[in-house]
C-alpha positions, 0 to 999 in steps of 0.5 A: 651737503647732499652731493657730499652725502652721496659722494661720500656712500659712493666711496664706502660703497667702492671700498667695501666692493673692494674690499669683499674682492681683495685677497691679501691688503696691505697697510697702507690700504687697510688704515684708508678701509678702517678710516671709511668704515671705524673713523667715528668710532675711532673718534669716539672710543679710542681717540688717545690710543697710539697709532703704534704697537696696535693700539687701536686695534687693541682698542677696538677689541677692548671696546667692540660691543661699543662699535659698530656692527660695520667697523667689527665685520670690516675690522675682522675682514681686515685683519684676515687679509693682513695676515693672508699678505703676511703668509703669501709674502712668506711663501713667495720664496718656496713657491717660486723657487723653480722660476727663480732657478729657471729664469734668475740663473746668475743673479744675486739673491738678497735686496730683492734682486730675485724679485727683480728678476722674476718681475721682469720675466713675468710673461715666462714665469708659472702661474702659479708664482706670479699669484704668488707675487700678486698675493704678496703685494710685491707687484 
């Protein structure tokens, strides 16, 4: 019981680490950070709410003076790196539209080919697209 108490504050531990040193998350990793640091208060206060069309943030929201101080600041965290994901993935085009012009002359747009291409050419590509890419969650 005690070795599962430790092994369990080590990986809140390395989540929140990680989670303070993240920029832009993605979903998937934003549900396994809110599992660790809501799954009680989830279990407690918004048991019935649909994992769909935000129900559970909406849940959380309606009863945040209810949850704890850890699951509001992670909550607030999360939710600030979702919408930093959303905003790179829509500025990835205009950031790296020079590199595209540069190293994807000839191939296809649409289907993700440019990405392809870009990825490929990663040594070659700016800096700056390639934070680009990162912050976007595409590499």
């Amino acid at each position: 019981m005690k070795y599962l108490r430790v092994c369990a504050t080590t990986v809140v531990l390395m989540m929140s680490v990680s989670l303070a040193s993240a920029q832009t998350v993605g979903f998937a990793d934003a549900i396994k950070i809110l599992a660790a640091s809501c799954g009680n208060d989830i279990q407690a206060h918004c048991q019935s709410a649909s994992l769909a069309n935000n129900g559970i943030t909406n849940c959380l929201e309606k009863n945040q003076s209810r949850i704890s101080q850890k699951c509001n600041a992670d909550r607030l965290v999360v939710i600030g790196l979702i919408e930093a994901r959303l905003a790179a993935q829509s500025e990835v085009a205009k950031i790296c539209n020079r590199d595209m012009a540069q190293y994807c002359k000839g191939v296809k747009p649409g289907a993700g080919h440019m990405l392809r291409c870009l990825l490929k050419a990663q040594p070659s590509v700016s800096a700056k697209c390639n934070e680009a890419i990162d912050l976007a969650g595409y590499r």
